[in-house]
N, C-alpha and C positions, 0 to 999 in steps of 0.2 A: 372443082366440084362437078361429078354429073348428075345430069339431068336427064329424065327422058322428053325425048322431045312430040311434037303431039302425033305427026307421022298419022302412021295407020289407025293408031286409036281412038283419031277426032270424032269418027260418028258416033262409036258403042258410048263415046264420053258427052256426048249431046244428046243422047237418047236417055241417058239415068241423070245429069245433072238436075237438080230444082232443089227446090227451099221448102221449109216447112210453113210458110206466109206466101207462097203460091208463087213466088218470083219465081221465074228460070233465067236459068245463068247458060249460058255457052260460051266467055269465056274469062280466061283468069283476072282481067281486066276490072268486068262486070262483078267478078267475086271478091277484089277489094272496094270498089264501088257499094256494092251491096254492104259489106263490114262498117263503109265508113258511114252511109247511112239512116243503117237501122242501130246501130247504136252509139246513140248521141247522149248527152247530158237528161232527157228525159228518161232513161233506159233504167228502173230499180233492180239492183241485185245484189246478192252477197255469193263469196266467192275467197276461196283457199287457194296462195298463191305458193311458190316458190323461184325465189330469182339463183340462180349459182353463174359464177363466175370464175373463169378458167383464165389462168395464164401455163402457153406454151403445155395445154391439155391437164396441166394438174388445177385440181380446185383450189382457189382462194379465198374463197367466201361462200357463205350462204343464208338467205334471208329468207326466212317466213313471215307470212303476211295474212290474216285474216281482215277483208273488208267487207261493210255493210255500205250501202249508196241509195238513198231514196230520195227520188226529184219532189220539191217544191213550184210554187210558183216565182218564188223571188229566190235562187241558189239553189242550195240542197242540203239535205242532212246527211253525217258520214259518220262512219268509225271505220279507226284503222289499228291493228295490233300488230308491230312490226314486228319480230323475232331473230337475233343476230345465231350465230352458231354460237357463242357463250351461254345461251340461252336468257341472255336481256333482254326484254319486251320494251319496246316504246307505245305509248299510246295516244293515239290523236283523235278527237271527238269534237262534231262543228254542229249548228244548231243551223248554219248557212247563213250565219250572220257574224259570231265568233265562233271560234275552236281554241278548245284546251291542249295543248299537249305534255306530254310527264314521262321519263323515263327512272323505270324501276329503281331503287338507289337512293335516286335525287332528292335533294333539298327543296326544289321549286318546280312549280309546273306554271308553265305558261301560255298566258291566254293571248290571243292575236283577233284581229279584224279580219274577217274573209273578205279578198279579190276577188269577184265573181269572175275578172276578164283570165283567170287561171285555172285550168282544167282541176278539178276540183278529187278526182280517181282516178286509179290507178289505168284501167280500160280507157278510157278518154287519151293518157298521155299516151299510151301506146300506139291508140289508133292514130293522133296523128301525127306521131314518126313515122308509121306504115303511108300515111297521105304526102309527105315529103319525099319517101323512098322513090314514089309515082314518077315523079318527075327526073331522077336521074337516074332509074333503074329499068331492065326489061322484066317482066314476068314470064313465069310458067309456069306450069301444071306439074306437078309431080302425080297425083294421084289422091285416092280416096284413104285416107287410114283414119283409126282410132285413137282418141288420146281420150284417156281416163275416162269409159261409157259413154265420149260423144264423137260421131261419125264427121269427119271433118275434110275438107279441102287442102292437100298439103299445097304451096306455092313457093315459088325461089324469085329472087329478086334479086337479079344479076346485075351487077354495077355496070355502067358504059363509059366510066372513067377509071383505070388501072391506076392511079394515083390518089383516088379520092381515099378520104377519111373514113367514111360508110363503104362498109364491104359489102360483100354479097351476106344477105337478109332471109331468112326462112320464115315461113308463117304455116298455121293452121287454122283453118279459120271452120269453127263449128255450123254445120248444113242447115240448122233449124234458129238457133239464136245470132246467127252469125258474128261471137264472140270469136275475139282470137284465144285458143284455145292454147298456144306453145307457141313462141317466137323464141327464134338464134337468128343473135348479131356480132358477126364477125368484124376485128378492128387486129388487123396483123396478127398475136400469136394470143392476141385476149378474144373469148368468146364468153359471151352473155347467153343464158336462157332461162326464158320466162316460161314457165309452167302452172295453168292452170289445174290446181288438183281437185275441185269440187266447184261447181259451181249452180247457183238457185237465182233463177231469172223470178221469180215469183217469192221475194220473203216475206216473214209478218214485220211488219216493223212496230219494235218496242222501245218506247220514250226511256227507258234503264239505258238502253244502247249508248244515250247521247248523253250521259249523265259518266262521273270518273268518283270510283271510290276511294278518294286520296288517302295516304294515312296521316294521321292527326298531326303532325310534325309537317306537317308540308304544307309549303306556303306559294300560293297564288299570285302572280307575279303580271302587271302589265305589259306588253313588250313593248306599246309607245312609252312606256316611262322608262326604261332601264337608260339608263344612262352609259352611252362608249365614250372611254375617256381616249383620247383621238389624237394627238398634237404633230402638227411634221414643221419643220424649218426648214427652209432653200437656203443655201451659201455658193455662193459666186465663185469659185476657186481657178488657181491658175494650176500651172503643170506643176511649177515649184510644190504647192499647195500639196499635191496630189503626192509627189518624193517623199514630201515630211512626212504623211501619214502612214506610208509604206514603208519608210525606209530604205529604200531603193528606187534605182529609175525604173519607168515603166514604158510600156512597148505604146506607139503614137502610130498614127496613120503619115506614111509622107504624103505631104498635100498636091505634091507638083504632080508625081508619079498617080495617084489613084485619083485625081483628077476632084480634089475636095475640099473646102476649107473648115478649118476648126472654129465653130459658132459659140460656143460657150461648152463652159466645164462646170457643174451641179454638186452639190454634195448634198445629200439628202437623207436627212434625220425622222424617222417616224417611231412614235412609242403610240402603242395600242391595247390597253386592257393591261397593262405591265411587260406587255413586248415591246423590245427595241430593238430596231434593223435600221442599217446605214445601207445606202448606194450612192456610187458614182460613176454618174451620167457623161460623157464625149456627146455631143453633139452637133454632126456635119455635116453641111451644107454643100450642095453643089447646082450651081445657077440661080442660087439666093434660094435655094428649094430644101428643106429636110429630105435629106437622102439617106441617114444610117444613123446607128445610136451606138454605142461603144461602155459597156459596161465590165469595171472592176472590180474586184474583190479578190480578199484571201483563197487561195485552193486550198479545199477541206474534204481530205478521202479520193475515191474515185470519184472526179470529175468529164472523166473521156467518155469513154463507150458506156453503152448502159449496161449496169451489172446483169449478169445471167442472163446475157444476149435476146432481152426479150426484145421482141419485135414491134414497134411503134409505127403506128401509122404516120407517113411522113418525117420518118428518122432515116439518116444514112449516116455511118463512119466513112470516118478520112481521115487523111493526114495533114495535119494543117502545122505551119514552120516544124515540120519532122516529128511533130506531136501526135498522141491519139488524140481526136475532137471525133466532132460531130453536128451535124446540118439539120433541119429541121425546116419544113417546107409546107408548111396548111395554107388556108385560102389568105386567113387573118394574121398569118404568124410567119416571120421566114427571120433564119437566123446562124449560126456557128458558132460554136464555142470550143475551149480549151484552155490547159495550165501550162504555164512556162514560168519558170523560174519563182516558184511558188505563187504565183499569180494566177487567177482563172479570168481569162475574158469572156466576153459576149459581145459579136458583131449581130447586130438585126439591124435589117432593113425598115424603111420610114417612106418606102416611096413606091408608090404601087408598080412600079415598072423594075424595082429592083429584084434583082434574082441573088439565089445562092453563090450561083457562080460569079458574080460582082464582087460580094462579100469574102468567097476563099481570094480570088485576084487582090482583095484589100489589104488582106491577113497576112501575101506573102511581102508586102511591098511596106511592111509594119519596120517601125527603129526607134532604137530606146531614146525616151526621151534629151538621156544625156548625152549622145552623138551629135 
């Protein structure tokens, strides 16, 4: 991505920078500083959004959003009107004590208890993603541009880790309200942008707002009452165990070679709301320490590469026992997978010093159980 850099421009740009609240800014630092805070949870406004969502440049989605936010002394009052590209609205309305929420359609709308300790608008969460950026990104100045009749701050937010999950980050940040005006967040071949299309730092606020005109068929629903019918069983199983279920042997870590021993074997049962999903867990140990987890199942479709090569942050293919697989490496996640002989594994690690490359060295040194 280029950027221009401040070079020769620095003074003409410290001579016109300032704020419509008397602050002056000199530099991009100060101008996310200034965003994050002047507008805080006390800040009223109502504001037309749109988010779109790109994979690999074409769009996948796109969401409209009209919000109203007026601070209180204890929380605050909100509506929100969400709008999918099917053209369904969801709507959400809080008193800053409960919020109803109801989407178009439905049978039920539900009501919940407000969190105060959770950013309660949409501006709030975004600003502090932008306040996290801070600390592992550089900034800079791109320059002055317009976004939909307000004069704004463009900024980039260069990552300082070529691995990280958060890519380079764009912002706009409006010279007078210091709202963010348009944010792109780049994550591999998926990009996000947030668009502010109207925005009113000054609304009336009207008690209708917070009020939902259900229709007569729709019923009101607690969400501490609803009930999740929830149920999981643990079973103890051996390798045999594991054969019957499959019907064939299954691929085992050798323990001398990858330097690990086999701790127990899990079969685990969960039905949830009328779902049921089985797994089974390997779990091995090396110096009395959980070092990896080992998971089975049927291969169903493509399970190698990711379809239409879309790019994931923290994904690399490989060839793992002459298969297509695939690695997967975030801060909290590290892992490898693939199918062999109608089988899909999953090695992940369990052990904060474990790497990927542990994991492929496990997967070549793998032999069927019945050898």
């Amino acid at each position: 991505m280029k950027v221009i850099k401040f070079g020769v421009m620095i003074l003409a740009f410290c001579a016109v920078v300032g704020c419509g609240n008397g602050m002056e800014t000199s530099s991009p630092e100060e101008m996310v500083s200034n965003a994050l805070t002047e507008n805080e949870e006390g800040t009223a406004f109502y504001m037309e959004t749109v988010i779109d969502t790109y994979i690999d440049g074409e769009l996948t989605e796109e969401l409209y959003a009209k919000e109203w936010h007026f601070p209180q002394e204890q929380g605050s009052k909100n509506r929100k009107e969400l709008t999918r590209g099917d053209g369904t609205t969801k709507y959400i309305v809080s008193d800053g004590e409960t919020s109803l929420s109801y989407e178009e359609g439905a049978e039920e709308a539900t009501r919940n208890e407000v969190i105060q300790i959770e950013p309660t608008n949409e501006m709030t969460q975004r600003l502090q993603m932008l306040e996290e950026y801070q600390e592992t990104h550089d900034i800079e100045f791109v320059g002055e541009e317009e976004v939909n009749g307000h004069n704004t701050y463009h900024l980039v937010l260069e990552t300082r880790n070529e691995e990280a999950i958060n890519e380079d980050m764009e912002v706009w940040i409006d010279q007078e309200s210091w709202f963010l005006m348009k944010q792109v967040q780049h994550m591999g071949d998926i990009r996000l942008e947030f668009e502010v299309l109207e925005l009113d730092t000054n609304p009336d606020e009207d008690e209708e707002l917070f009020a939902l005109d259900l229709p007569e068929d729709v019923v009101i629903v607690d969400a501490a009452d609803q009930e999740f019918d929830m149920d999981e069983t643990v079973e103890e199983w051996s390798i045999q165990d594991v054969e019957e279920y499959f019907g064939q042997s299954v691929l085992v870590l050798n323990e001398e070679e990858s330097n690990v021993q086999l701790s127990q074997i899990e079969h685990i049962q969960r039905s949830f709301n009328g779902t049921e999903e089985e797994e089974i867990i390997f779990t091995y140990t090396q110096n009395d320490e959980p070092w990896l987890e080992m998971k089975v199942d049927e291969a169903e479709g493509n399970q190698g590469n990711e379809p239409e090569e879309v790019e994931i942050p923290g994904r690399e293919n490989h060839t793992i026992r002459g298969k297509e697989g695939h690695s997967t490496d975030m801060d909290t996640l590290r892992y490898i997978t693939w199918s062999e002989d109608g089988l899909q594994y999953n090695l992940s690690s369990s052990h904060p010093e474990g790497t990927v490359e542990d994991l492929l060295y496990a997967a070549e040194q793998m032999e069927l159980s019945s050898d």
